[in-house]
Each structure stands twice: as C-alpha cells, then as structure tokens.
C-alpha positions as CSV (number, residue, x, y, z in Angstrom):
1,X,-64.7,133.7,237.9
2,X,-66.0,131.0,235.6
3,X,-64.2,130.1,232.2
4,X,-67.3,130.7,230.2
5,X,-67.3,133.9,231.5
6,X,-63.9,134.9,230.4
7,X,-63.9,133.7,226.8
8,X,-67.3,135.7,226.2
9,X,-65.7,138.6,227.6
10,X,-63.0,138.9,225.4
11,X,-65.1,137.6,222.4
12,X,-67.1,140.9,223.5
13,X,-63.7,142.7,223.8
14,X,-62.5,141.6,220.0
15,X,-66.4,142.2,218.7
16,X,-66.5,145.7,220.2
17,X,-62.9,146.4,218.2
18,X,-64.2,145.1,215.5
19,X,-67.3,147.0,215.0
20,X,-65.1,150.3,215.2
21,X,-63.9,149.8,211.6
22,X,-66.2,147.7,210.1
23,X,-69.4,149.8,209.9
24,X,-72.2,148.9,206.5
25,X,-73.6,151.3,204.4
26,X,-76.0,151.2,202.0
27,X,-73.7,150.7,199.1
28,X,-71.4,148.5,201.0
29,X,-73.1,146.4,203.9
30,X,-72.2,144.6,206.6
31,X,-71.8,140.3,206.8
32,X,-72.3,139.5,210.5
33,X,-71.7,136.5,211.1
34,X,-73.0,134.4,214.8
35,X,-71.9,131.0,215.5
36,X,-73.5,128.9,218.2
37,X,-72.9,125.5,219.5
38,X,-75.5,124.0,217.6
39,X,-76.2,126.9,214.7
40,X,-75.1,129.6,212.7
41,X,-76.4,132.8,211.7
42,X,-75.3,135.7,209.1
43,X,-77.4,138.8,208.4
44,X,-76.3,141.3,205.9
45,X,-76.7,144.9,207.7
46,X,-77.1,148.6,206.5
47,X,-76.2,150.2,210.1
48,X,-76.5,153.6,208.7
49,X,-80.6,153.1,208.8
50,X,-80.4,150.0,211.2
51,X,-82.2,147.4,208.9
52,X,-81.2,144.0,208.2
53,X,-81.5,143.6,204.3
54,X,-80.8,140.1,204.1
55,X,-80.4,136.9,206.7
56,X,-79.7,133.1,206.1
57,X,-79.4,130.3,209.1
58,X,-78.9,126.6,209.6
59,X,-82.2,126.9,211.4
60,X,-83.7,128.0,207.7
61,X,-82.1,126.4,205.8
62,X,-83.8,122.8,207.3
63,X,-80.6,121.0,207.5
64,X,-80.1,117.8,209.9
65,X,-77.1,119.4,211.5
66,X,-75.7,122.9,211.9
67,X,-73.2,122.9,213.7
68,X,-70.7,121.6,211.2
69,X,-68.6,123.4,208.1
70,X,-71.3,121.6,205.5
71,X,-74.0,123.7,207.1
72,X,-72.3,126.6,207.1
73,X,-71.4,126.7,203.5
74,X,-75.3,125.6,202.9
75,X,-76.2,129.0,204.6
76,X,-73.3,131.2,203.1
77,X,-74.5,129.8,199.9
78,X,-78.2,130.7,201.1
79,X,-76.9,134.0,202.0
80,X,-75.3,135.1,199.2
81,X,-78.5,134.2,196.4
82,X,-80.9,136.6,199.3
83,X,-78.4,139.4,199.1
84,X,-78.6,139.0,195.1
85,X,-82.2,139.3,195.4
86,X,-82.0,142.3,197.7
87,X,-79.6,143.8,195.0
88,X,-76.6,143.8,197.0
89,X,-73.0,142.5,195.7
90,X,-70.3,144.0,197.8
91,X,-70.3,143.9,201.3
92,X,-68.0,144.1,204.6
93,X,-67.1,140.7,206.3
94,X,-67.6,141.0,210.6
95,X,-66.6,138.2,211.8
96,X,-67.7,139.1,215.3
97,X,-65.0,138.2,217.9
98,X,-65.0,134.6,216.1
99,X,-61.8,133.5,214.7
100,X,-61.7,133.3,211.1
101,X,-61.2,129.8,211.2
102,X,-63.8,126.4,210.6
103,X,-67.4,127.2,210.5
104,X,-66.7,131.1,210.0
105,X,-64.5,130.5,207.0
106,X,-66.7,128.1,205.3
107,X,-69.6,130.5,205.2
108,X,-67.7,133.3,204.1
109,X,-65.6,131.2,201.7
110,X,-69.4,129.9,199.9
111,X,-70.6,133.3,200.3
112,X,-67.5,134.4,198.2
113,X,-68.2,132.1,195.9
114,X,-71.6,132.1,195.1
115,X,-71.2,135.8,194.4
116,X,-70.7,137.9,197.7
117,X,-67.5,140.4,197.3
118,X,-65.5,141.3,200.2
C-alpha cells in the first residue's frame, strides 16, 4: 500500500475523532483549519445550519508564499478581523487530524491574538 495513502488515512482517522466533540453552534463556532503543501485554509463554521460564516486563505490573502508560519499568521490574522465583522468572538479550534504544531499553531496563535477566543 503506498505511504501517502497511510498518513491520509489516519489523518482521516484523527479528523473523524475529532469532529465527534468539536461540533459549532451558532453562539460558539467552529475554526477548521486545512493545511496543504503549498496553502492554508481556515473557515469559521456554524454546523448546526451548515454555513460557513467566515473564511481566510493564503491564496486571499495575495501573499508570495503560503506554505510557511509567516503566511499562516497573515491569514489567522485575516481570519480573526472577518469573524469580527461577522460578529463572532468565541469559537471552537478543529485542528483537523493536523498536529498542533508549525503552520497550525501560528494561525491559531494570530487568530488568538487578534481577538479570536478559544
């Protein structure tokens, strides 16, 4: 079986475990966060009517690079003044079978501090 293979099914394995206790609400919703090779993606979630209520990339924010920790503090940052539009302040961090480690970290840590609880 090939090696790529593998590591996406357990990433799918972790994700899946995951999403049974991290579920958004309207008053609280959920941070997914997808890294790529070359991107990274967060979308702020209210699963209870299945609308995406706020969404930041590298790909948006026009940066030279996104595959680094720069970009993804650029887009946590970006992340975090949409969801202060939308209204929101609190949400629920899914991390998404990722390790909370490098890019992941850095756009939850600018999220966090540009305003974002969780």
């Amino acid at each position: 079986m090939n090696s790529t293979k593998i590591r996406q099914d357990r990433r799918d394995r972790r994700r899946i475990g995951i999403r049974k206790r991290v579920i958004g609400t309207p008053q609280r919703p959920r941070l997914a966060v997808y890294r790529s090779l070359k991107q990274i993606y967060g979308q702020i979630i209210d699963d209870l009517s299945g609308r995406t209520l706020a969404s930041a990339s590298s790909r948006q924010a026009k940066l030279p690079t996104g595959g680094n920790c720069a970009a993804a503090a650029e887009v946590g940052k970006l992340l975090a003044q949409r969801a202060a539009e939308a209204g929101i302040q609190q949400v629920c961090f899914d991390r998404s079978g990722f390790r909370y480690h490098g890019r992941v970290k850095a756009l939850a840590d600018a999220a966090r501090k540009a305003g974002l609880q969780f």
